[in-house]
Steps between C-alpha positions, in 0.01 A plus 500: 500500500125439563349672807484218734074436605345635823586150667822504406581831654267432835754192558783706431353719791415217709835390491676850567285510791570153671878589497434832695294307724789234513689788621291643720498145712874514475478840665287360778677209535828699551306733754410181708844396558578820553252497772575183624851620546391768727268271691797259559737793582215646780466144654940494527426855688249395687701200586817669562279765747370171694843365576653875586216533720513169661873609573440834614264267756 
């Protein structure tokens, strides 16, 4: 096998790094739902607080 040219092996590089970079925006992605999900679940509280209190009124 012929050792591949300094090209060659900066593309190889190039692409190993996209993919962890792919990942990485998968990771942040995830977080952000994640987030949202809290967001959404704090507004329900909040929501849930409003009508107990207006209620308790």
């Amino acid at each position: 096998e012929r050792r591949k040219t300094k090209d060659e092996r900066r593309k190889t590089k190039d692409e190993r790094r996209k993919t962890k970079d792919e990942r990485r925006k998968t990771k942040d992605e995830r977080r952000k739902t994640k987030d949202e999900r809290r967001k959404t679940k704090d507004v329900a509280f909040k929501g849930e607080l409003c009508q107990n209190n207006i209620i308790l009124k």
